[in-house]
N, C-alpha and C positions, 0 to 999 in steps of 0.2 A: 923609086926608092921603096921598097919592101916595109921598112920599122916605122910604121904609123908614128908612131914619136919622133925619130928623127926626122918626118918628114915635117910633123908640124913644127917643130923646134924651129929647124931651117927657115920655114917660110916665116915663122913668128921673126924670125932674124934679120931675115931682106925684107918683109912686107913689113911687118909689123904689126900688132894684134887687131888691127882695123878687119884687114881681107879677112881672116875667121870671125870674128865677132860678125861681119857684115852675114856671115852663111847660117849663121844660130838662131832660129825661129822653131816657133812650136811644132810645124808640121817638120821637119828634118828630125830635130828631137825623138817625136811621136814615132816616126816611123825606122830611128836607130839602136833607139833605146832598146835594147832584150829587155824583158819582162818575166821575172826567175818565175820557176812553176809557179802555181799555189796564189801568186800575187795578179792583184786586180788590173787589167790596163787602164791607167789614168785619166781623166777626161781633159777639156783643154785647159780649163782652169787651173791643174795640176803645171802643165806647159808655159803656160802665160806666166805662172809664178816663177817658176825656173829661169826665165829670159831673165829676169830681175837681176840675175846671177847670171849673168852674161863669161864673164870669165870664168868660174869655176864649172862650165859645163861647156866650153870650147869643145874640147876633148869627147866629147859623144858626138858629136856630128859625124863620126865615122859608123859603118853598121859593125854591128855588135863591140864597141868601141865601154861601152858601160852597161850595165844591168839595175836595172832597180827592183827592188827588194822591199818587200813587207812584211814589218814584225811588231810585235809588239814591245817594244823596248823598256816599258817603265809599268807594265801589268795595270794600266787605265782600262783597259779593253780596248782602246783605240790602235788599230797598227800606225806605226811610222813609217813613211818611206825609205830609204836608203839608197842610197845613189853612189855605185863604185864605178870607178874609174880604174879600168885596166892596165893601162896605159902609163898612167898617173900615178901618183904617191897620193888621191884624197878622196876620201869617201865623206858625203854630205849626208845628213841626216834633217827629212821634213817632215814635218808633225802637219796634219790637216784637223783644220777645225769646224768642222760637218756642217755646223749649225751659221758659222757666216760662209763659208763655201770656200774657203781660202787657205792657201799655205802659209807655211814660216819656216825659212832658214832654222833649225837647231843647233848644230852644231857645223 
């Protein structure tokens, strides 16, 4: 089947979201994720907080399947990450907080 989405749908339908959830780890992430110009490649920490969100990042396990994006969203100096989903109808928004090394879900 060609439509990345339909293919996951389907399998989401007979298997049910166990077999992808099973395939979501940092390294498939790491290495599917596009990384838009300009933006930093993430270290694993960024990864390991993503797992956390296990469902809303099914859908990158495909290569070039999502891209993440750094911006500065709220003029702190800090950028945010962004995470679109091609595929998908959701784009996730993660703030990182330098000073304890960790992410958080935004939006």
């Amino acid at each position: 089947m060609k439509d990345p989405k339909r293919a996951r749908d389907l399998l989401m339908a007979l298997d049910g979201e166990q077999h992808l959830q099973q395939q979501v780890s940092e390294k498939v992430l790491a290495d599917n994720v596009l990384i838009a110009p300009g933006s930093v490649k993430p270290d694993a920490t960024f990864w390991s907080a993503l797992i956390q969100d296990r469902y809303n990042v099914m859908t990158c396990i495909e290569k070039d399947a999502c891209v993440l994006v750094e911006q500065d969203l709220n003029s702190d100096g800090q950028a945010e990450r962004i995470l679109f989903a091609f595929n998908d109808d959701r784009v996730i928004v993660y703030g990182f907080d330098s000073d304890r090394k960790n992410g958080t879900r935004l939006i």
